[in-house]
C-alpha positions in Angstrom: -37.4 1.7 27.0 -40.0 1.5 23.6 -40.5 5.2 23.3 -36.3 5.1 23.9 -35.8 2.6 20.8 -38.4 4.9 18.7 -37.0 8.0 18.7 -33.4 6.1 18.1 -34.7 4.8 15.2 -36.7 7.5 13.8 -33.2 10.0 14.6 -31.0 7.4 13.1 -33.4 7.1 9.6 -31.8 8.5 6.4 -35.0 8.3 4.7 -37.3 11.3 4.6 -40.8 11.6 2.5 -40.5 13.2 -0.9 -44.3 14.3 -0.5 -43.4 17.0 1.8 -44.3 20.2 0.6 -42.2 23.6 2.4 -45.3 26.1 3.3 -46.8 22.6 4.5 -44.0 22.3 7.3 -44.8 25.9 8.5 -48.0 24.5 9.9 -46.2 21.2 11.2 -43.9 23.7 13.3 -46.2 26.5 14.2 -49.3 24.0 14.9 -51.4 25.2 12.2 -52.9 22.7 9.7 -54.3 23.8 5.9 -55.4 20.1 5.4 -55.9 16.8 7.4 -52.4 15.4 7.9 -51.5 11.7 8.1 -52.0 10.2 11.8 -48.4 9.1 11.8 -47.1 12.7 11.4 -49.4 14.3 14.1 -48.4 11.5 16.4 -44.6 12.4 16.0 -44.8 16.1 16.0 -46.6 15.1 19.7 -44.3 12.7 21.1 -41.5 14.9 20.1 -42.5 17.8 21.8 -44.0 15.4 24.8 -40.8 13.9 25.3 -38.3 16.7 25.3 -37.5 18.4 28.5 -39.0 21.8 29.2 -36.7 25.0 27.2 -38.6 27.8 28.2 -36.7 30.0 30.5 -38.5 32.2 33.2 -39.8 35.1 31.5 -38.2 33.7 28.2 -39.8 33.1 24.6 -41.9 30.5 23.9 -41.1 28.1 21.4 -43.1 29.6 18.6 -42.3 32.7 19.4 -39.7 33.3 16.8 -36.3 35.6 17.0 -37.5 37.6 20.0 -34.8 39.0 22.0 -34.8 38.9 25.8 -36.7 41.1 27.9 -33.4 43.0 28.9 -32.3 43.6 25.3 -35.9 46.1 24.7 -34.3 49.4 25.1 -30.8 48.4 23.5 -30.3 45.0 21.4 -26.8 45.2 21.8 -26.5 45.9 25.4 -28.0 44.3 28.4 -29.6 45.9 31.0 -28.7 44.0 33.3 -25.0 44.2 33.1 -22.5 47.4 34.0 -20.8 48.5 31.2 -17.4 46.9 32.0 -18.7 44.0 31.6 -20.8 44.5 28.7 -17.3 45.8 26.7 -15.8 43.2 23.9 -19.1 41.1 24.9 -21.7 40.4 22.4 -25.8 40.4 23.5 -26.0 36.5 23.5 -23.0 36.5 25.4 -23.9 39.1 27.6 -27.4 37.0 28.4 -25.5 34.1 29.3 -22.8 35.2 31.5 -25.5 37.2 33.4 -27.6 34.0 34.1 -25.1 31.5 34.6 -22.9 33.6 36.8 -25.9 34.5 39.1 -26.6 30.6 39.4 -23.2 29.9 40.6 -22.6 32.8 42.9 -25.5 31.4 44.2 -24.5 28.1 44.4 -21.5 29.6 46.3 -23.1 30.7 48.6 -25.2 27.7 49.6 -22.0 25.5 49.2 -20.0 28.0 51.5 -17.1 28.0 48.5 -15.6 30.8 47.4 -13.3 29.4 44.4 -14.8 28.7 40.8 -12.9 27.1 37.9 -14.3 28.1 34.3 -13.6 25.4 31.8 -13.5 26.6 28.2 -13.1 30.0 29.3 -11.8 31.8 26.1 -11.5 35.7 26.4 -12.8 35.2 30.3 -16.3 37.1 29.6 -17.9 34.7 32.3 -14.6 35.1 34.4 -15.1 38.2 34.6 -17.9 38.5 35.4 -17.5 36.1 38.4 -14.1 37.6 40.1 -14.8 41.3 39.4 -18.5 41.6 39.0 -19.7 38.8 41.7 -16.2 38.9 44.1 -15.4 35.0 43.4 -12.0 33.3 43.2 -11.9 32.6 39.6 -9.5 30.1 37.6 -10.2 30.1 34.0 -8.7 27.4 31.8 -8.9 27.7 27.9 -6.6 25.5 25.1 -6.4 28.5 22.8 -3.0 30.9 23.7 -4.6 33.8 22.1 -8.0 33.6 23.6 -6.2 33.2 27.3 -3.7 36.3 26.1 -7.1 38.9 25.0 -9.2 37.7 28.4 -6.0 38.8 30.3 -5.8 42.0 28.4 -9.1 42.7 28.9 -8.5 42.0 32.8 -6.5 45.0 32.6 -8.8 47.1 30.2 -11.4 46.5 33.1 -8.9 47.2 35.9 -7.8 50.4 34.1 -11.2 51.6 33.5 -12.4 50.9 36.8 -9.8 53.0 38.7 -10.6 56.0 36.3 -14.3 55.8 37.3 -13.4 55.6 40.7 -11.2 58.6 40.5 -14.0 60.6 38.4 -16.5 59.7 40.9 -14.3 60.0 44.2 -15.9 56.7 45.8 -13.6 54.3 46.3 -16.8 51.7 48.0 -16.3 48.5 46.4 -19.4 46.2 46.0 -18.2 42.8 48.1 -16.3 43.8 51.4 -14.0 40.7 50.5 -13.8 40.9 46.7 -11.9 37.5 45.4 -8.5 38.0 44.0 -8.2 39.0 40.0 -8.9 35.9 37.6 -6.0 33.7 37.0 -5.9 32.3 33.5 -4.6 28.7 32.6 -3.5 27.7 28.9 -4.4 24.4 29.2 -6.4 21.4 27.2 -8.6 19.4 29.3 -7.9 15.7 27.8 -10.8 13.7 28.0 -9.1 10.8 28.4 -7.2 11.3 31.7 -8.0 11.3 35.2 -9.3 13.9 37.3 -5.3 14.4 39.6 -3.9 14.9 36.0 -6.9 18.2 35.7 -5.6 19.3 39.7 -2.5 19.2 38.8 -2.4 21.4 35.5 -5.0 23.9 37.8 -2.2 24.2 40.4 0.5 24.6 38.1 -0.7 27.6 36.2 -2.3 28.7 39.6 1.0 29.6 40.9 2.1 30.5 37.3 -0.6 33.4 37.4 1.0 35.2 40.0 3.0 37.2 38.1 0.1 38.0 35.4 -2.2 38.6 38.4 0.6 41.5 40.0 0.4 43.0 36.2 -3.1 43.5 36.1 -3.5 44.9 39.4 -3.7 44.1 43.1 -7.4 43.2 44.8 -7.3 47.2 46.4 -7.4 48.2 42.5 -10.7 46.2 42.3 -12.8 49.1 43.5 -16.3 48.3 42.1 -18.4 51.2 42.5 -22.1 49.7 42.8 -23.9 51.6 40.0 -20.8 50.6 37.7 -21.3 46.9 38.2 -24.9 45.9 39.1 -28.1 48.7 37.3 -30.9 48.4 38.8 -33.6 44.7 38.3 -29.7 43.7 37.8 -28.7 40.1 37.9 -28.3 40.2 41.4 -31.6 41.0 41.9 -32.7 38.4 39.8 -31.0 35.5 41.4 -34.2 35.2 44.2 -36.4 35.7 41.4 -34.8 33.0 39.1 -34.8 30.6 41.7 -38.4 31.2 42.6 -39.6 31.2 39.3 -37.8 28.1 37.9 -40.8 25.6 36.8 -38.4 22.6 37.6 -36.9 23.6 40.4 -39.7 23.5 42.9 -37.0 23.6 46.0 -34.3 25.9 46.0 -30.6 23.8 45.6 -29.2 23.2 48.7 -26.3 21.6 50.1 -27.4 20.9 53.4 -30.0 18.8 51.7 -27.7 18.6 48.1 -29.9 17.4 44.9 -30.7 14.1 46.1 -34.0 15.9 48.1 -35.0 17.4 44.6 -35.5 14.1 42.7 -38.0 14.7 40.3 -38.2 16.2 36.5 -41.3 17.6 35.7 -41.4 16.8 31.8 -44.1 18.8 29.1 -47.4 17.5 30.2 -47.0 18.3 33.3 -46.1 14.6 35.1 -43.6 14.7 37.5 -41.3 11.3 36.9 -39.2 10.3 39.8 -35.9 9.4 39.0 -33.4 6.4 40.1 -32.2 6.5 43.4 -28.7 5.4 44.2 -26.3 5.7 47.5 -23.1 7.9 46.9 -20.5 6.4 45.6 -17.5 7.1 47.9 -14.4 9.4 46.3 -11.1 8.6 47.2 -8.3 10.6 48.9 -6.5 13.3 47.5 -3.9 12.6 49.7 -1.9 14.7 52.5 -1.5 18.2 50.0 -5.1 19.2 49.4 -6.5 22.1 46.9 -9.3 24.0 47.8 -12.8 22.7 46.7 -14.2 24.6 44.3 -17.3 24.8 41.9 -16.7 23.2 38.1 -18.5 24.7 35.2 -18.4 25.2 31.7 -20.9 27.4 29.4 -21.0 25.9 26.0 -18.3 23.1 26.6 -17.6 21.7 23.1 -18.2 17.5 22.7 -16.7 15.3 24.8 -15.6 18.2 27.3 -18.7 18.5 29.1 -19.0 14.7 29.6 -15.4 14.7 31.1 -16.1 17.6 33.5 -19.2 15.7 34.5 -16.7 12.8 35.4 -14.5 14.9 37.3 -17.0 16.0 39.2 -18.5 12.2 40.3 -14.2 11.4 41.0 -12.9 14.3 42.5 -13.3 14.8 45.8 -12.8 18.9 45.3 -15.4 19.5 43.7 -18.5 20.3 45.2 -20.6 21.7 42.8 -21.3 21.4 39.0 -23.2 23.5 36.4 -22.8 22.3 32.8 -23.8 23.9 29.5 -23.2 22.0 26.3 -22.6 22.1 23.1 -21.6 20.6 20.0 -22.8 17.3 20.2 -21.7 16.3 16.9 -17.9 16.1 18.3 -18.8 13.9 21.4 -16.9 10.5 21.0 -18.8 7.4 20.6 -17.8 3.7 20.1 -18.5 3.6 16.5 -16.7 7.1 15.7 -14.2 7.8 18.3 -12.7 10.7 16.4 -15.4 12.7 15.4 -14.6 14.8 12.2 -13.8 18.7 13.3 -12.1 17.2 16.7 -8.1 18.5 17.0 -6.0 17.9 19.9 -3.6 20.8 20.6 0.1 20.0 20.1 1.4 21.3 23.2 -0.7 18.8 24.8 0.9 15.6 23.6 3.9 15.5 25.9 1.8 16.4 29.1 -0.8 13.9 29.4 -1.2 10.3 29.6 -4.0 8.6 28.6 -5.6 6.8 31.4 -9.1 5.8 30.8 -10.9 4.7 27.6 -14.4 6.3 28.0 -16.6 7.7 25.9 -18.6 10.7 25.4 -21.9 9.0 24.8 -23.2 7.0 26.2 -21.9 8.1 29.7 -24.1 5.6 31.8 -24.2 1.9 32.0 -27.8 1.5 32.0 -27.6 3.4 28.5 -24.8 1.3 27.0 -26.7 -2.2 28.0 -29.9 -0.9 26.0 -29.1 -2.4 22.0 -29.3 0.1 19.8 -28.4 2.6 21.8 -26.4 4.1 19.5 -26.6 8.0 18.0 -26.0 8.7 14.1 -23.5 11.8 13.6 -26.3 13.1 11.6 -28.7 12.7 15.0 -25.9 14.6 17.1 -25.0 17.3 14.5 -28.6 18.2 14.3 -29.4 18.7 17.8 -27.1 21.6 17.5 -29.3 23.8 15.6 -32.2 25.9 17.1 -35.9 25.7 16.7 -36.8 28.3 17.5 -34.5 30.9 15.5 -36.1 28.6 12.3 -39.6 29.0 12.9 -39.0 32.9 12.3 -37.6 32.1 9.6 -40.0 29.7 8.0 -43.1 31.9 8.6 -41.2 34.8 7.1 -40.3 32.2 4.1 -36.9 34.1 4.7 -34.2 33.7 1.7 -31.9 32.7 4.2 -33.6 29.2 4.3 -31.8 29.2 0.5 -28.6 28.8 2.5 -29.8 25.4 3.4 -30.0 24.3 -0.3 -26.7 26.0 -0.7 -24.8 23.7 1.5 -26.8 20.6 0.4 -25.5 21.3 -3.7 -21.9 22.3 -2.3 -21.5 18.6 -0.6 -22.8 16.8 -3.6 -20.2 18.4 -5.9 -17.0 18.1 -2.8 -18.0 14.6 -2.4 -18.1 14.0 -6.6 -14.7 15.3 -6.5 -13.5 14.5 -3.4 -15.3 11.3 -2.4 -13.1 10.6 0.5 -14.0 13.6 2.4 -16.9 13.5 3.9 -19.1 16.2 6.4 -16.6 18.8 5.2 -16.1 21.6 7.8 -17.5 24.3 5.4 -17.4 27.6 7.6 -20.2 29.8 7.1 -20.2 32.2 4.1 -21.7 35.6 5.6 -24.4 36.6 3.7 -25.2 33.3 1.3 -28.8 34.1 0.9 -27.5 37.2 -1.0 -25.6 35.4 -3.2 -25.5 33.3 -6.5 -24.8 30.0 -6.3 -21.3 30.2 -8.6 -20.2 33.1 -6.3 -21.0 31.0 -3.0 -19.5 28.2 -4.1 -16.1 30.8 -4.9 -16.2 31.7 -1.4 -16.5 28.1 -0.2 -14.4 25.9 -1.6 -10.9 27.2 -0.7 -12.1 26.4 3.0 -12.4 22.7 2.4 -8.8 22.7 0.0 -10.5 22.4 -3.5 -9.9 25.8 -5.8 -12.4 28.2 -6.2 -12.7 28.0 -9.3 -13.8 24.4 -9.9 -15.6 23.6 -12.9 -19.5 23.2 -12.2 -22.1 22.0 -14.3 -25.0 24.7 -14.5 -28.0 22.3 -15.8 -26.8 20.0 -12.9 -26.6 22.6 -10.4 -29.9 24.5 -11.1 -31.6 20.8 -11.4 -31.0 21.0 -7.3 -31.3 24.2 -6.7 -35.3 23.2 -8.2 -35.2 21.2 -5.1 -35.3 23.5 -2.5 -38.6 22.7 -0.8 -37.5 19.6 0.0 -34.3 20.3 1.3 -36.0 23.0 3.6 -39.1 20.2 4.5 -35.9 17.7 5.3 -34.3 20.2 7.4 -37.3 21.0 9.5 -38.0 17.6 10.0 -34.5 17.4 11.4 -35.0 20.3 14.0 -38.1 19.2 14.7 -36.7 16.1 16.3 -33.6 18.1 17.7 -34.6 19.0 20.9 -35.5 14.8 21.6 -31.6 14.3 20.6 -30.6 16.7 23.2 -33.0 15.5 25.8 -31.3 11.8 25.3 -28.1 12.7 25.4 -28.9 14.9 28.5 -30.5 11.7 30.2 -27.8 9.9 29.7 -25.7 11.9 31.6 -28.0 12.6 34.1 -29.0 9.0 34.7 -24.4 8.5 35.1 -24.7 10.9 37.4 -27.3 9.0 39.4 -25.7 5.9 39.0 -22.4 7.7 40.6 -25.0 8.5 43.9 -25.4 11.9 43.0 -28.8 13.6 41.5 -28.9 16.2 39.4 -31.3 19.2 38.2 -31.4 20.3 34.2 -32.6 24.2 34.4 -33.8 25.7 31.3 -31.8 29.1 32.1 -31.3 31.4 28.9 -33.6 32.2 26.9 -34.0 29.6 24.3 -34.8 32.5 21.4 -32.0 34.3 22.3 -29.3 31.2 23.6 -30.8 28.1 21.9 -28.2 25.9 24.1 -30.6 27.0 27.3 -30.3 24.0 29.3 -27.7 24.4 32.4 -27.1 20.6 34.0 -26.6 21.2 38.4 -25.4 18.6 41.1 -24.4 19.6 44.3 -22.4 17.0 46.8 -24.3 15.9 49.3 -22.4 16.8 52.6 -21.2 13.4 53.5 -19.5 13.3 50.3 -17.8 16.8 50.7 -16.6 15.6 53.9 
């Protein structure tokens, strides 16, 4: 509980030294000292890295490693090796790392569950859906708020389709990798309120279920689905690597299980190596469904933005169908607290107003009650908005002395002059100039300012603005002070939700599964139902 109330008081401080010179936070980072630092400083770089849970991925980048790129990126950094090329079409390389990974951890999680049907929250274009229904033969319902993201996954259902049937023809084997491949994705154009109750999520699932039919007799039936092995799965593919993932996992010392669920694997092994056992709770019991029962099916989410990760988390403690969970978050900075429950940069979609009721009041963080009874508990937006941004991506840069760290001072001078004009506005959603580095400040700020409503051509005063553009050092010490305390905001907010979970009856496993480098979002949150509660 002390270390707890440090690092919430150290993450919620607006007050940085002045003293801090940039080349000196290269050494702070990348463990290299030119003089004796103070005690103070050595003692937080320590606990910070002590206290944060392991990001290293099997066979991934250290930490200090810098902008490596996986192993599987070596011959090609825009394609993987480990993916056929239908799936590697429309797909960008950090994409293409992540759908490989998680979708190998939940076919296996399939598997050991004996449950065939997966629902992808957040889908978008339905690169992980895919990957699941065409690539791993799963039963795959993908639900995404955006109309236009769920109207380019489905035409790229068919681009898939089309192109498989042409290989098939060109190579006159019509084999197809799974002798029961699952049915062709359905996808659901639907907003997942956080506010209501888990029968309200069934419900809009089995709606657009039956809804899909007639896009799923579009894009083909199931004997279209011919995947030809060498198409799908190259060789040291992902299916390959699902034994070696699960033997090599540092945290995962027994495989996940249902017959045993998550509540045998009840320890996190943290940095130095201790292994610290968690609480232990009886399941909590679900309640019916009632007579007209959906199928169960496994819930997960890569990259679920804010408060949608917590609520998936929620379902999966309530509902009774779901028997297996792997989360990936993101966006922390739009998870709802009690002292902002509207975070800036959080929109509900219009079509969703007249379809949901409001039936619960929780929030985002904290998720667990052991949490919310600690005082002072609470996270700054500045705290959650900065575990968002990766390490390890800005150690590469700071050793380089890259002039992309200029972007950094940039963005500080932009908010000083929107909030002089504009003081009302505050943590404007400036969206990211490409190439800023490059740039002038005048001409940045050209680009910039439409996007926030104020005219591009807004008087600036050059002996103000070149006064903090002198500055930069310290904007760039600040900001690696920030990340450098990152990863501990993450691990809090993690243990929170971990610790709800526990609460609920139900343990959990956080696996550090892409390679932090490459995905710096790396850690995948599992719980499997134990089988009296899938009963």
């Amino acid at each position: 509980m002390i270390v707890f109330f440090f690092f919430l008081t150290i993450l919620n401080s607006k007050h940085v030294s002045n003293g801090s010179n940039f080349k000196d936070v290269v050494f702070i980072l990348s463990f290299r000292y030119p003089s004796v630092w103070p005690l103070s400083l050595l003692a937080l770089r320590t606990a910070a890295h002590a206290l944060t849970f392991p990001r290293k991925a099997p066979g991934g980048h250290s930490q200090d490693t810098g902008a490596a790129v996986p192993e599987e990126f070596q011959l090609n950094q825009s394609q993987s090796s480990l993916l056929g090329h239908i799936f590697r079409k429309h797909v960008k390389p950090k994409k293409q790392h992540e759908i490989c990974q998680l979708g190998t951890l939940v076919k296996k999680l399939c598997d050991q569950a004996n449950c065939k049907c997966v629902v992808d929250v957040g889908s978008g274009q339905g690169h992980l859906t895919r990957f699941l229904s065409f690539g791993l033969g799963l039963d795959v319902t993908g639900i995404e708020a955006d109309p236009n993201l769920v109207s380019m996954a489905t035409k790229f259902d068919r681009q898939l389709l089309l192109t498989l049937t042409k290989e098939n023809q060109k190579s006159g084997n019509a084999q197809s990798l799974h002798s029961a491949p699952g049915p062709s994705p359905r996808h659901v154009v639907g907003w997942v309120n956080p506010k209501a109750s888990w029968d309200v999520f069934i419900q809009q699932l089995g709606v657009i279920a039956t809804e899909s039919d007639s896009i799923r007799a579009t894009t083909g039936s199931s004997e279209q689905k011919q995947q030809v092995e060498e198409l799908h799965l190259e060789p040291h593919s992902c299916q390959t690597k699902a034994e070696e993932l699960q033997n090599a996992l540092p945290t995962q010392k027994t495989a996940i299980n249902t017959s045993d669920s998550v509540a045998q694997i009840n320890t996190q092994v943290f940095p130095s190596g201790n292994a610290t056992k968690m609480l232990t709770c009886k399941t909590v019991p679900v309640n019916d469904c009632g007579a007209k029962k959906p199928a169960s099916f496994v819930l997960t989410g890569l990259h679920a933005c804010g408060d949608l990760s917590s609520t998936l988390l929620r379902h999966f403690t309530n509902c009774p169908h779901v028997q297996v969970i792997t989360s990936v978050a993101c966006c922390y900075m739009k998870i709802s607290t009690k002292e902002q429950p509207n975070p800036p940069g959080v929109f509900q979609p219009s079509f969703s107003s007249d379809t949901v009721v409001d039936s619960c009041s929780e929030y985002g963080y904290p998720m667990s009650d052991w949490v919310r009874g600690l005082p002072g508990h609470q996270l700054s937006y500045k705290a959650r908005e900065g575990a968002c941004h990766a390490i390890e991506d800005y150690l590469h840069r700071l050793r380089e002395e890259s002039g992309l760290l200029r972007t950094h001072c940039y963005r500080a001078i932009l908010e000083s002059i929107i909030r002089a004009e504009r003081p009302d506005m505050r943590r404007p959603g400036v969206q990211t100039v490409k190439k800023a580095h490059a740039l002038s400040f005048s001409e940045y700020a050209r680009l910039a300012l439409p996007r926030v409503g104020l005219p591009a051509d807004l008087p600036l005063d050059p002996v103000r603005v070149d006064a903090m553009l002198a500055h930069q050092g310290k904007v760039v010490a600040y900001f690696s002070l920030v990340l450098l305390l990152a990863p501990v905001v993450e691990t809090l907010v993690l243990l929170d939700r971990m610790i709800f979970l526990q609460e609920k009856g139900f343990q959990s496993k956080l696996i550090p599964l892409f390679d932090a480098a490459f995905s710096p979002r790396n850690l995948v949150l599992v719980a499997v139902k134990p089988k009296e509660a899938q009963s």
